[in-house]
C-alpha positions as CSV (number, residue, x, y, z in Angstrom):
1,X,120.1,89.7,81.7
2,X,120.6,90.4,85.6
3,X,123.7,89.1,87.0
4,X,123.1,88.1,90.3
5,X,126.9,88.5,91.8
6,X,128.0,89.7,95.6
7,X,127.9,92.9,94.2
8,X,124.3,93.4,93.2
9,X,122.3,91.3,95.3
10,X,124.7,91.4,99.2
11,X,127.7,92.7,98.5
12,X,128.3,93.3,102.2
13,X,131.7,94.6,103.7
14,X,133.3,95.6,106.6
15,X,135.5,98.7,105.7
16,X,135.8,100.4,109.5
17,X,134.2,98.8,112.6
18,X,131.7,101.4,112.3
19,X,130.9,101.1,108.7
20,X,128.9,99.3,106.5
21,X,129.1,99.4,102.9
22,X,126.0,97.1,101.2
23,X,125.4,97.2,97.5
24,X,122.4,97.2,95.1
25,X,120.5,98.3,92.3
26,X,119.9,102.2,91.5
27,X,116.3,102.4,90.7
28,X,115.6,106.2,91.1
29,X,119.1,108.0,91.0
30,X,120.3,110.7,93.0
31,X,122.3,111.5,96.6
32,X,121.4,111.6,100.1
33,X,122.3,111.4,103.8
34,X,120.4,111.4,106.5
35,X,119.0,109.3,109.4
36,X,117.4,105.4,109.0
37,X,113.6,105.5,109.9
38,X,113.0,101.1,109.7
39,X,109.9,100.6,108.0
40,X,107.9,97.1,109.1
41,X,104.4,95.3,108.5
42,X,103.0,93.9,105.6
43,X,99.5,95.0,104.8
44,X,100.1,98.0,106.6
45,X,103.7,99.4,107.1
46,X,104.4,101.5,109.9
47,X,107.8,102.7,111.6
48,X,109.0,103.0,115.6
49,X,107.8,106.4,116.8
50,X,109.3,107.2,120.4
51,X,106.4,109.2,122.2
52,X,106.4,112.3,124.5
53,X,104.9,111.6,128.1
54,X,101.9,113.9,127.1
55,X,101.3,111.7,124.1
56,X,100.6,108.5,125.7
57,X,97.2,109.0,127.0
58,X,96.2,109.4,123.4
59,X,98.2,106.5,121.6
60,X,96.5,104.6,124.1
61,X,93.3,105.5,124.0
62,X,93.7,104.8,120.0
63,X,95.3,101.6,120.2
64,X,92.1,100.9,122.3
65,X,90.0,102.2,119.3
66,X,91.7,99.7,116.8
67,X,90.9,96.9,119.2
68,X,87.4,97.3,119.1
69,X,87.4,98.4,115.5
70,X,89.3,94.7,114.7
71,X,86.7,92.5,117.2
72,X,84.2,94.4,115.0
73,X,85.0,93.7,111.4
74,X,86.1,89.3,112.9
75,X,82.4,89.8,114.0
76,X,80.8,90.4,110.5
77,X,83.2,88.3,109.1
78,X,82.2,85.9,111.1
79,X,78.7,86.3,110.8
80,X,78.7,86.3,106.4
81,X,79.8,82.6,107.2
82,X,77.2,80.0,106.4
83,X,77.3,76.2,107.8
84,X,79.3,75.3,104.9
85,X,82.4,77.5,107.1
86,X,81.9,75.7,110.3
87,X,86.3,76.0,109.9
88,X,86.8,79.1,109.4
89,X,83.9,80.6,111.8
90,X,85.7,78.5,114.4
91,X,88.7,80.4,113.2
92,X,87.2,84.1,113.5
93,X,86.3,82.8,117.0
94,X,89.7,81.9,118.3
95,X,90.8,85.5,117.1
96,X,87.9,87.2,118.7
97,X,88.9,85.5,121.9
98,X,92.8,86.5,121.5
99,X,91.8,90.2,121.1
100,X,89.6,90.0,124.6
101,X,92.6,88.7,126.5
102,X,93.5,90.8,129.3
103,X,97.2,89.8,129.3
104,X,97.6,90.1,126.1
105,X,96.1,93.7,125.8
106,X,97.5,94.7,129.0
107,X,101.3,94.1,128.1
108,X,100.9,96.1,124.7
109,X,99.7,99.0,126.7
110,X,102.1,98.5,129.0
111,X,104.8,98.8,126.5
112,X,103.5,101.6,125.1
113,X,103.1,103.5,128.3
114,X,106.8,101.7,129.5
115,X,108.5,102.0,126.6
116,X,106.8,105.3,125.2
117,X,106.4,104.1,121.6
118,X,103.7,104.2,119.5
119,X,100.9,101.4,119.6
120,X,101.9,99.9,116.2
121,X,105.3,99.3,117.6
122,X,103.6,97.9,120.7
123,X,101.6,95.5,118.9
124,X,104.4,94.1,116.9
125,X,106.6,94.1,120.0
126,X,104.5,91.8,122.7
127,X,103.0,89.9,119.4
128,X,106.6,88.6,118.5
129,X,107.1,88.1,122.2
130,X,104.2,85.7,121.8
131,X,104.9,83.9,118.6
132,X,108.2,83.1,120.0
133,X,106.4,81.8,123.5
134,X,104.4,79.3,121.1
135,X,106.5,78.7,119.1
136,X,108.9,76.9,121.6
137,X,105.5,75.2,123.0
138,X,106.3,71.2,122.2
139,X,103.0,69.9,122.1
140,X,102.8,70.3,118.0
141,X,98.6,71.7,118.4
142,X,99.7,74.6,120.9
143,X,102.5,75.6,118.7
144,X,101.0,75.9,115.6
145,X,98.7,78.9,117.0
146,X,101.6,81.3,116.9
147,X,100.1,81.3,113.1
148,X,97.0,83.1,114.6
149,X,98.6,85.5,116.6
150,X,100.3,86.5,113.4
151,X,97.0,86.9,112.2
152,X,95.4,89.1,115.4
153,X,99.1,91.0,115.3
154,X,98.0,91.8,111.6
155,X,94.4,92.7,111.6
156,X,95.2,95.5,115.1
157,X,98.3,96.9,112.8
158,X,95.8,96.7,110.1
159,X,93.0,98.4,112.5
160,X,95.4,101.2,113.7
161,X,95.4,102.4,109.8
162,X,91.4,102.2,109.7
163,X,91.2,103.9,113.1
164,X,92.2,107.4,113.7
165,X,95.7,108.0,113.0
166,X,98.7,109.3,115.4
167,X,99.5,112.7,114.2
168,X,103.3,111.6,115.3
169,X,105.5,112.1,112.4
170,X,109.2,110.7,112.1
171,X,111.7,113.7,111.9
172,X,113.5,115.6,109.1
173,X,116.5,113.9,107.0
174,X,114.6,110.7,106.7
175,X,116.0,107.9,104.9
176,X,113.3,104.8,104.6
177,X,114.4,101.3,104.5
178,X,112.4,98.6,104.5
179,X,111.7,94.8,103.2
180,X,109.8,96.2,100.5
181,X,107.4,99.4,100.1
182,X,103.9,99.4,98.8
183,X,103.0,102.1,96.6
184,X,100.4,103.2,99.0
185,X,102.8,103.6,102.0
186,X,105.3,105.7,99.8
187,X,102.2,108.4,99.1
188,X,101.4,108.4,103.1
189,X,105.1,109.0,104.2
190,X,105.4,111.7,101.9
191,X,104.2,114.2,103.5
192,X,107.1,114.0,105.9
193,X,109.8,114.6,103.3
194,X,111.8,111.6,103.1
195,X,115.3,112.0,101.7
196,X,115.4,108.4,100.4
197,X,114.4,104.8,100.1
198,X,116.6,101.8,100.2
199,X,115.1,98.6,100.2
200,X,115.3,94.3,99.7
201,X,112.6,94.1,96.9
202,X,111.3,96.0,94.2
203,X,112.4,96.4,90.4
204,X,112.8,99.7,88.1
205,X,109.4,98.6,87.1
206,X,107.3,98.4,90.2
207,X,104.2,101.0,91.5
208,X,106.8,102.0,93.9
209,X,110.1,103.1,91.9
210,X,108.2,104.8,89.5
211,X,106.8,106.8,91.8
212,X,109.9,107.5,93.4
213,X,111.3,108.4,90.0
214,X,108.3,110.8,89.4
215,X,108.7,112.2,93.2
216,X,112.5,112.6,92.3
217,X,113.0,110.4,95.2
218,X,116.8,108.6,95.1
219,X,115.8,104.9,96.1
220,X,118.2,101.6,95.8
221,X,116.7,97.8,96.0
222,X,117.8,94.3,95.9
223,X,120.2,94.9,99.4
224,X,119.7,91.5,100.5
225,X,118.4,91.1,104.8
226,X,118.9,95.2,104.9
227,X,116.9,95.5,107.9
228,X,119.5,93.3,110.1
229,X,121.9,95.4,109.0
230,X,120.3,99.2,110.3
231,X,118.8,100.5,113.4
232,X,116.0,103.5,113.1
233,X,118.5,106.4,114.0
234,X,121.6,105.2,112.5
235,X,123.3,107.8,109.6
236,X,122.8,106.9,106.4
237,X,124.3,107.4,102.8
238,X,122.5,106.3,100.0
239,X,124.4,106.5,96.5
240,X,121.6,106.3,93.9
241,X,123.8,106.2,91.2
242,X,126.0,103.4,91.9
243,X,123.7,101.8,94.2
244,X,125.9,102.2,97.0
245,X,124.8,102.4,100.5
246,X,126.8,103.2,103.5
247,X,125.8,102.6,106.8
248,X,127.0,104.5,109.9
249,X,129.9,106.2,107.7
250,X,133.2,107.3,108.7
251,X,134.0,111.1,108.8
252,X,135.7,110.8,105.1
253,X,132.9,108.9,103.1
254,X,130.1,111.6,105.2
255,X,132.8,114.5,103.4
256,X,132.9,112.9,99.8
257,X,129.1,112.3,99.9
258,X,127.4,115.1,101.6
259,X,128.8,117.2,98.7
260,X,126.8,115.3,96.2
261,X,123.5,115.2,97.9
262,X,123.6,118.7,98.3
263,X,124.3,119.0,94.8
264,X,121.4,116.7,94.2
265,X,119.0,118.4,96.4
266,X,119.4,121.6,94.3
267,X,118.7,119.9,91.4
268,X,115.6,118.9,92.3
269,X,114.7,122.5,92.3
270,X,115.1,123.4,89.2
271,X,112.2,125.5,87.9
272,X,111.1,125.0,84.5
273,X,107.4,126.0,83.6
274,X,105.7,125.5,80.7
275,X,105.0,129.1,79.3
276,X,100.7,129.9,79.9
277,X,100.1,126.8,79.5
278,X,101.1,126.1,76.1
279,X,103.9,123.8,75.3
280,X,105.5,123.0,71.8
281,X,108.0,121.4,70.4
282,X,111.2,124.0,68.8
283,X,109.2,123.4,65.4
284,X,105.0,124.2,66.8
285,X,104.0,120.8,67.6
286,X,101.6,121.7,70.7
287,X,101.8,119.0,73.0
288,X,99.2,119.1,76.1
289,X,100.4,118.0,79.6
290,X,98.0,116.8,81.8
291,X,98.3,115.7,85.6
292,X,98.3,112.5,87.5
293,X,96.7,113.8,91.0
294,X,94.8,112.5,94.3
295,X,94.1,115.9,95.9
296,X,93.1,119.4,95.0
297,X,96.5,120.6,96.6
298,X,98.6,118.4,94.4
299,X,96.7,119.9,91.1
300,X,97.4,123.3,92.6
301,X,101.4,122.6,91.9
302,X,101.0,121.0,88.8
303,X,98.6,124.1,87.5
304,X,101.5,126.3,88.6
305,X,104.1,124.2,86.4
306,X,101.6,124.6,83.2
307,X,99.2,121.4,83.1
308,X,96.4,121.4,81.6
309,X,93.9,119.7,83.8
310,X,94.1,116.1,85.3
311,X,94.2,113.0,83.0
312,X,94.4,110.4,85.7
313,X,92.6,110.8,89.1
314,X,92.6,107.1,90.8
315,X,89.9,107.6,93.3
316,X,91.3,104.1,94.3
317,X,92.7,106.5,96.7
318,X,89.4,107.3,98.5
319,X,89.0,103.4,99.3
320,X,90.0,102.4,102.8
321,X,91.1,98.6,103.4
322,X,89.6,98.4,107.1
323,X,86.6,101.0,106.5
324,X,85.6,100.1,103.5
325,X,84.0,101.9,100.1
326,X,83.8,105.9,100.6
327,X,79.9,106.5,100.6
328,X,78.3,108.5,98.0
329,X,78.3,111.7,99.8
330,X,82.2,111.7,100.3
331,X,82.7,110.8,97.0
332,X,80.5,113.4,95.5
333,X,82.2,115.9,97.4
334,X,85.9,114.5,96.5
335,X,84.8,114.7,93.0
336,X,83.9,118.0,93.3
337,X,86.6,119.8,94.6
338,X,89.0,118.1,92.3
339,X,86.7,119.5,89.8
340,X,86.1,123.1,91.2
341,X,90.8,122.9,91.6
342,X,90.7,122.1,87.9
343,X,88.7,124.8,86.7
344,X,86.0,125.1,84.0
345,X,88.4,125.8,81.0
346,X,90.0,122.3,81.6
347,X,88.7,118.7,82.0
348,X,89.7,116.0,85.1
349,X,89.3,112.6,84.3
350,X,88.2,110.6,87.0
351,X,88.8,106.5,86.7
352,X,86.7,104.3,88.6
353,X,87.9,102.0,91.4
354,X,90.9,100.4,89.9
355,X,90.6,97.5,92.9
356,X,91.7,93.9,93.5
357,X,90.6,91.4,96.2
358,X,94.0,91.6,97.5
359,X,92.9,95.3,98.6
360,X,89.9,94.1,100.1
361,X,89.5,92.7,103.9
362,X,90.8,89.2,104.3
363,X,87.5,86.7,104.8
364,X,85.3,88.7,102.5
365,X,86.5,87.2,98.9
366,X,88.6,83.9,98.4
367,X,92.2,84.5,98.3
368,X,93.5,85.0,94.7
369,X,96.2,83.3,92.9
370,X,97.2,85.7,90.6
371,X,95.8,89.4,91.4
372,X,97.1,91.0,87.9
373,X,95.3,88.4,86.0
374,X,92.0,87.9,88.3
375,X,88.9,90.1,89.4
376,X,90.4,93.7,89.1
377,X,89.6,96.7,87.3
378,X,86.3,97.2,85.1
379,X,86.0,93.4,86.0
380,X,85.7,94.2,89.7
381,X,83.0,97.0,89.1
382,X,81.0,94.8,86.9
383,X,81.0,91.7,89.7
384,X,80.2,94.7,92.3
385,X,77.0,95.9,90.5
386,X,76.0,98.1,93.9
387,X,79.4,99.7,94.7
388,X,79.6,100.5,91.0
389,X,76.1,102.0,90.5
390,X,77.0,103.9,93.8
391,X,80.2,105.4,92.5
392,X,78.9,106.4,88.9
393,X,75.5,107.6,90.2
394,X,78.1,110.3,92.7
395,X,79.9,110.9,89.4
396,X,77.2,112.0,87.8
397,X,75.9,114.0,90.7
398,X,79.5,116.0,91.2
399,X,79.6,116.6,87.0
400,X,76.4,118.8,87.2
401,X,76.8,122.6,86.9
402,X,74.9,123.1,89.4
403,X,77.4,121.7,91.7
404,X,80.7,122.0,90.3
405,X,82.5,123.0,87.1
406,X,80.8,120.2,85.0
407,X,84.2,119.4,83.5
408,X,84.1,115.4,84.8
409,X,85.0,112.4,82.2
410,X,85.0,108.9,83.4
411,X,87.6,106.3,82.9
412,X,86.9,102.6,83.3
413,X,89.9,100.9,84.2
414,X,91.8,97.7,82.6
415,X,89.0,97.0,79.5
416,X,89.7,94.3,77.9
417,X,86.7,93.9,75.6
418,X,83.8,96.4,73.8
419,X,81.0,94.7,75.7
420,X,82.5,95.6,79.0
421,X,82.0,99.4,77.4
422,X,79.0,98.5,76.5
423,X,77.6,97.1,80.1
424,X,79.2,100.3,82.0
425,X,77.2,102.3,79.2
426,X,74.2,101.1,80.0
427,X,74.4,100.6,83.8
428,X,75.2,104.7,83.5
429,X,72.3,105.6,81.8
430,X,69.9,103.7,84.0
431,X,71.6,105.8,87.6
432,X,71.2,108.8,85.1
433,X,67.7,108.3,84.7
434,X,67.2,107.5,88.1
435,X,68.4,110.6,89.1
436,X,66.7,112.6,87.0
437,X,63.2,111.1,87.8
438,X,64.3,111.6,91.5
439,X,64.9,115.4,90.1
440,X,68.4,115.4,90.7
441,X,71.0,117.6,88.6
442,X,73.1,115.4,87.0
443,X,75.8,116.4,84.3
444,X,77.1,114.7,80.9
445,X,80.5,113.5,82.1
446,X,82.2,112.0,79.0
447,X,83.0,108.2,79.2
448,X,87.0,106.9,78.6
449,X,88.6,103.7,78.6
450,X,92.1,102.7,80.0
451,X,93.8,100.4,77.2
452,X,96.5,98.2,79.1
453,X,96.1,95.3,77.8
454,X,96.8,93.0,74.1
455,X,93.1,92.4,73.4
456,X,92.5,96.1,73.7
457,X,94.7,97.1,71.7
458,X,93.9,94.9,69.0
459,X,90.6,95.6,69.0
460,X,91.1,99.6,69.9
461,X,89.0,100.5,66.8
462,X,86.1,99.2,68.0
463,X,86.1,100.1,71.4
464,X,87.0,103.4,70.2
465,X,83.3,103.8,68.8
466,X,82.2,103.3,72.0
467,X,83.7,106.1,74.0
468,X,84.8,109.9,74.2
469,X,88.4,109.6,74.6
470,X,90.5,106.9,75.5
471,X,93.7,106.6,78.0
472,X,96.6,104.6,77.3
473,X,98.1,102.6,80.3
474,X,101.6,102.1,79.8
475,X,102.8,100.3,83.0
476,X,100.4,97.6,82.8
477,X,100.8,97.4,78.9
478,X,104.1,96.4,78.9
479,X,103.4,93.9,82.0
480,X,100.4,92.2,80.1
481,X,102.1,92.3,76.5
482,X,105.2,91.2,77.5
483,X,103.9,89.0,80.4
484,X,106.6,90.5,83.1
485,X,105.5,90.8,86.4
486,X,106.9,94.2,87.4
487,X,107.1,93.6,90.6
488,X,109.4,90.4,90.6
489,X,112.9,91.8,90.7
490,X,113.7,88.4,89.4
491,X,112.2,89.2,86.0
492,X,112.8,92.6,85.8
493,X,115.1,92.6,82.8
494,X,112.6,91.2,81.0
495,X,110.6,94.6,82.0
496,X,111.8,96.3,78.4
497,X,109.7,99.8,77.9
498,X,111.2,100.1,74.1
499,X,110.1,96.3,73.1
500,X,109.2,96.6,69.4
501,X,105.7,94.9,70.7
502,X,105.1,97.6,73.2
503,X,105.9,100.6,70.8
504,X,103.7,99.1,67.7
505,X,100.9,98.0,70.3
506,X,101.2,102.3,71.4
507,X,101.2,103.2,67.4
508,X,97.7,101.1,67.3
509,X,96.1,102.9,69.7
510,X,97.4,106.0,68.7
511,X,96.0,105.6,65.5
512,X,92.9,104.4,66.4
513,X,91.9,107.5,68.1
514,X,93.1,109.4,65.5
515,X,90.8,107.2,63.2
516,X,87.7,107.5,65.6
517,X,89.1,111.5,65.9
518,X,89.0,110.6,69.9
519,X,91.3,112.4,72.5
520,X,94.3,109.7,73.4
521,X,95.9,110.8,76.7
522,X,99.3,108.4,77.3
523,X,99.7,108.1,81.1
524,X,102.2,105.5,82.8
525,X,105.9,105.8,83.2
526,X,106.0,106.6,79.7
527,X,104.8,109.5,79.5
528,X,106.4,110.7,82.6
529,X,109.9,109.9,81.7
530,X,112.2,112.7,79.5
531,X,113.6,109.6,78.1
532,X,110.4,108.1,76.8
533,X,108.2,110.5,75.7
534,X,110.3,112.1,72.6
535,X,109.4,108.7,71.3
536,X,105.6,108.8,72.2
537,X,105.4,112.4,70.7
538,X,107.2,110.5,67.5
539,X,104.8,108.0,67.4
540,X,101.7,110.5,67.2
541,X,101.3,111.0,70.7
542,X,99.7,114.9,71.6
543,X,98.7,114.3,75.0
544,X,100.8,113.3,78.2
545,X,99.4,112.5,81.5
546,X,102.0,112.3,84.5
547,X,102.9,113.1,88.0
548,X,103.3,116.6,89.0
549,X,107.5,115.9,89.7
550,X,107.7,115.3,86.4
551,X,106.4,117.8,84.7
552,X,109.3,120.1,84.4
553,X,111.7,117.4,83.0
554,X,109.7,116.0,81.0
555,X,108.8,120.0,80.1
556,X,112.0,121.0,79.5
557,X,112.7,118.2,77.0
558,X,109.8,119.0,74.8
559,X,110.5,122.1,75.0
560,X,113.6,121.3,73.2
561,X,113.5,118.7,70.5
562,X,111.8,119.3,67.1
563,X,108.5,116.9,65.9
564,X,110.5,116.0,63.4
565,X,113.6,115.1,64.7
566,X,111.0,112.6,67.0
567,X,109.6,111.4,63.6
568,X,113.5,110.5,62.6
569,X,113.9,109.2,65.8
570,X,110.9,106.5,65.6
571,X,111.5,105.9,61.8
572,X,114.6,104.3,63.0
573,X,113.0,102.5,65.4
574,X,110.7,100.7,63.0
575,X,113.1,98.7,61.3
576,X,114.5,97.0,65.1
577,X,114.3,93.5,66.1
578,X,114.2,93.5,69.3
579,X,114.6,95.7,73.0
580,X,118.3,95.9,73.2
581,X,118.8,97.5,69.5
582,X,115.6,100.0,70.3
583,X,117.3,100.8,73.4
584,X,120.7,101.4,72.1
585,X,119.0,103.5,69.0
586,X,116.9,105.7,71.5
587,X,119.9,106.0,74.2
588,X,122.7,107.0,71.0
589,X,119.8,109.1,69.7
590,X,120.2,111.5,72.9
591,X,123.7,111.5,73.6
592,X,124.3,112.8,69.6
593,X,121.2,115.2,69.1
594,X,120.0,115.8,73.1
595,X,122.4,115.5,75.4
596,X,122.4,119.4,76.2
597,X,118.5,118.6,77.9
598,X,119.3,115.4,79.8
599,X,122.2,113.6,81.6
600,X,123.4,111.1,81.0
601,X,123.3,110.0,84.4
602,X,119.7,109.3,84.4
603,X,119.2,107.4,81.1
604,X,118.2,103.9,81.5
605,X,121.6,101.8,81.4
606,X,122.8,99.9,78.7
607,X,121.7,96.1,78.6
């Protein structure tokens, strides 16, 4: 169990007057120091940018864009409400008005222009301004619309994502901190290098952390109020091995740590490939590595380190909150260049729209209670009849010969039940057919199905008469079977990957494709971790689907361990009771027989 002590959850200290030591919980170890970038916003995150003079024309002219691009979407929203919603069409009608006042517009470009910042900044700025104006009003009716500014604040910050987006980048030696970080912002702010990530919520178990891990990204969560504590430009160390951060550090603790994040930073070069694309265990076991990608480029890199086409493409990734579904065109040709990157000799499996209403525009759907247990997944495709004939009718289009390398499969997400197959079947055949009577080429993609959840596992043989191949979702596995959110830090040690449920519910599957003599490609953290997946390839496991940063550790372990010593390995685990004595089997299992091909450092700690 957690320990919640001043230690792991504050743990704040003075040591000099200008530094600040704050504690927390390694989630991705590794080393770095660099400069704060303060990340802020809830549906869409964005940082303080500080503009050139030549830049402000533009950032205004853009933060004029989102303005009309927010009065836009209040306006259908508005408009889908019957006479039932007399409320909340008043509602969309007080925000319309908010976003056509002059003084309110005027002082955000005023800032902008003032202050030379970028518009999201802006917005956030002269909306707290004011909250805070209303919020001191003391007539009770005036006050309480500081709640709507909140919402206008939030649709333009929303609307600046949708519209088109400042080329500004923050600079090099970046380390993010935040509130928390959606998955979603991590794969934006990539592309500008970040050195690390420290942040006030979050678990070892969430979208985010595991994509750090995969990224080889340090990261450190649970430091309590961490934004009141940092300024965007202050120097930064983040120990992601102790969980140590220190802010604005004296000359002595920059010495002692710069040593290790340059040590770190070399590490994450190392260059192991798997040889022509073959990779087997010391005694022949051929285990194939496949790639979790959202972009030609990224396949490119994995190609380079030895995978073997994709096994997970979320074109999730092509939805926009604020602009909605991708049309059939741009998916078509998405689809196809993935295809064309992979090749003809190897296959890319392409899952469709794993999406929640939470991803969707507020006003269009009723708020959920519970997103993981409500309309997601195959379940959202199968309320969303059009948008899902739309999106296999392009699949079907981009798997033709004729217009790429007819290597697509199909992967409906989160199945929970064979008649779910079953309905996706048959909605398939019918675009097929309409196609081909329109004399359109179409191809003969192969149909998958994620398995993430208890009822599909227990009734994986007969779904697995129903489809090609079959995907096995870890994450959300262990989430549903164990019934941990792994998001809540506050349940996180609950989270356990090595539960005896979670590795006899994998064994089930496994089997059941073998029964059904089905591909079973194992995707998730599992199969992405050197830790995990000597016990996956124990338990039968052939096929591994991860990130591209993972591929050389996970390579390089494989590489290095015997099939059978794997088979030992998971023999023990059979007779365990529960997660700590799997954990403590699998962790005394490396340090005696691998220690040579991982350190210590970066196995899971002991409960």
């Amino acid at each position: 169990m957690i320990v919640y002590d001043d230690k792991t959850l504050l743990a704040r200290r003075v040591i000099q007057k200008s530094e600040i030591e704050l504690f927390g919980r390694a989630v991705s170890r590794g080393a770095a120091v660099g400069k704060v970038v303060c990340l802020y916003g809830r549906q869409r995150q964005f940082y303080l940018v500080r503009l050139r003079k030549n830049q402000i024309e533009d950032e205004t002219r853009r933060f004029r864009r989102a303005v009309r691009l927010a009065k836009k979407q209040i306006e259908q929203l508005g408009s889908s409400q019957n006479s039932d919603n007399a409320a909340k069409a008043q509602i969309f009608d007080s925000h319309f008005l908010m976003l056509e006042d002059e003084l309110f517009l005027r002082r955000i470009e005023e800032y902008i222009d003032g202050q030379k910042v970028n518009a999201e900044w802006a917005v956030k700025t002269v909306s707290d301004a004011f909250v805070a104006e209303y919020k001191s009003i003391v007539d009770e009716h005036l006050r309480e619309r500081y709640i709507d500014f909140e919402d206008v604040s939030e649709r333009l910050l929303s609307a600046l994502g949708g519209a088109e987006k400042s080329d500004v980048l923050f600079g090099e030696n970046a380390v993010i901190v935040a509130a928390d970080l959606k998955p979603s912002t991590l794969i934006e702010i990539t592309r500008n290098n970040p050195l690390a990530i420290v942040t006030e919520r979050g678990g070892w178990t969430s979208h985010t952390f595991i994509l750090a891990r995969e990224m080889n990204l340090p990261a450190v969560t649970g430091v309590a109020e961490v934004l009141r504590h940092v300024e965007t430009g202050d120097e930064i160390i983040v120990d992601a091995y102790s969980g140590r951060v220190a802010v604005r550090p004296t000359v002595e603790t920059h010495r002692k740590f710069k040593i290790a994040a340059k040590r770190f930073q070399v590490d994450k070069k190392e260059s192991f490939r798997i040889g022509a694309g073959r990779l087997k265990t010391l005694d022949g076991r051929e285990i194939r590595v496949r790639a979790n990608v959202d972009s030609p480029p990224g396949y490119a890199r994995a190609k380079r380190l030895g995978a073997r086409g994709v096994g997970l493409y979320r074109s999730e990734f092509l939805f926009n909150r604020e602009q909605g579904f991708p049309s059939e065109a741009q998916q078509i040709a998405a689809y196809r260049k993935i295809a064309e990157a992979v090749g003809e000799t190897e296959r890319v499996s392409i899952r469709t729209f794993d999406l929640n209403l939470g991803n969707l525009r507020r006003g269009e759907f009723e708020k959920e209670q519970n997103l993981a247990l409500g309309l997601r997944g195959i379940r959202f495709g199968l309320a969303q009849p059009e948008q899902f004939r739309v999106q296999l009718s392009a699949l079907l289009q981009a798997s033709a010969k004729e217009n790429s390398a007819g290597n697509i499969d199909i992967v409906l997400p989160l199945i929970s039940d064979v008649s779910e197959v079953t309905r996706a079947k048959k909605i398939l055949a019918e675009e097929k057919l309409s196609l081909e009577k329109r004399g359109i080429a179409v191809g003969n993609p192969r149909l998958g199905a994620m398995f993430e959840v208890p009822s599909a596992v227990f009734t994986a043989r007969e779904i697995a008469r129903e489809i090609d191949f079959l995907n096995l979702g870890t994450n959300d596995l262990v989430q549903y079977l164990l019934a941990v959110d792994r998001d809540n830090p506050a349940v996180a040690d609950w989270f356990r990957t090595l539960h005896p449920a979670v590795l006899r519910a994998v064994q089930m599957v496994l089997e059941a494709a073998k029964s059904a003599e089905i591909p079973a490609i194992v995707c998730g953290e599992m199969a992405g971790s050197p830790f995990y997946a000597p016990v996956l390839i124990g338990l039968g496991a052939t096929e591994l689907s991860m990130n591209v940063n993972s591929i050389a550790r996970v390579g390089r372990v494989v590489a290095g361990i015997a099939f059978e010593e794997a088979r030992e390995l998971t023999a023990k685990l059979e007779t365990c009771g529960g997660a700590d004595e799997t954990e403590s089997v699998v962790r005394n299992y490396f340090l005696e027989n691998w220690s040579h091909l991982i350190s210590p450092d970066i196995l899971p700690p002991e409960k």
